[in-house]
N, C-alpha and C positions, 0 to 999 in steps of 0.2 A: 783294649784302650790303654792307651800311654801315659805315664804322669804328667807329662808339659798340659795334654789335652784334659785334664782334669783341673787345671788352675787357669780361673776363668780370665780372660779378654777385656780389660777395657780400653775404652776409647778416650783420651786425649784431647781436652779443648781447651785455647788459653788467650789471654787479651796482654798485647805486646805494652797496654798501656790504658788509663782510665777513658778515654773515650773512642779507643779502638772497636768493633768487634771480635765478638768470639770467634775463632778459628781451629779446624782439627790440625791437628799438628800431628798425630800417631796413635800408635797403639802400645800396650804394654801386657804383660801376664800376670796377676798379684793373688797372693787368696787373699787380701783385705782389701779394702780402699783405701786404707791410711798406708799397706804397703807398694798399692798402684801408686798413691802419690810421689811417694818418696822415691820408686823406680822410673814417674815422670819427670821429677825435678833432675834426676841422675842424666837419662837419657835425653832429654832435649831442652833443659835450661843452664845446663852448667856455662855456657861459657854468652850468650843472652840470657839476662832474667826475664819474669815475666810478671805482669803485675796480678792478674790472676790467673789462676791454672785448677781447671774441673776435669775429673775422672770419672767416666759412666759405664755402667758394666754394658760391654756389646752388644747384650739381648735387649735391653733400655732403648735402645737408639730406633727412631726407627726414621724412614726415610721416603723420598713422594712417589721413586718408582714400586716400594711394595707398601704401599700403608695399610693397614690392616682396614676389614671394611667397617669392625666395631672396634673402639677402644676399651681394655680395659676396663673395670672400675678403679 
């Protein structure tokens, strides 16, 4: 196993504006969330701001082609 693959995935969602939706914009690699943020703000808002911008770790996410058939607690 490689070091990239050991610093986990998140996912990128941001709102261009207060009554936009959320939208994915990307992905990034961080070991924190406060370090995914600041590598989101880097890679996809420097030159658009955004008015807000969420960061959720990969495995969080889930989606309608595989939803799991129990959730969590």
């Amino acid at each position: 196993m490689s070091v990239l693959t050991d610093i986990p995935v998140y996912e990128v969602f941001a709102q261009s504006d207060a009554l936009s939706f959320a939208t994915h914009v990307g992905s990034v690699r961080a070991a924190t969330p406060k370090a995914a943020l600041e590598a989101a703000r880097e890679t996809f808002f420097r030159r658009e701001p955004a008015f807000d911008v969420w960061v959720v770790l990969q495995d969080a996410v889930a989606h309608a082609r595989d939803f799991p058939e129990s959730l969590p607690d």
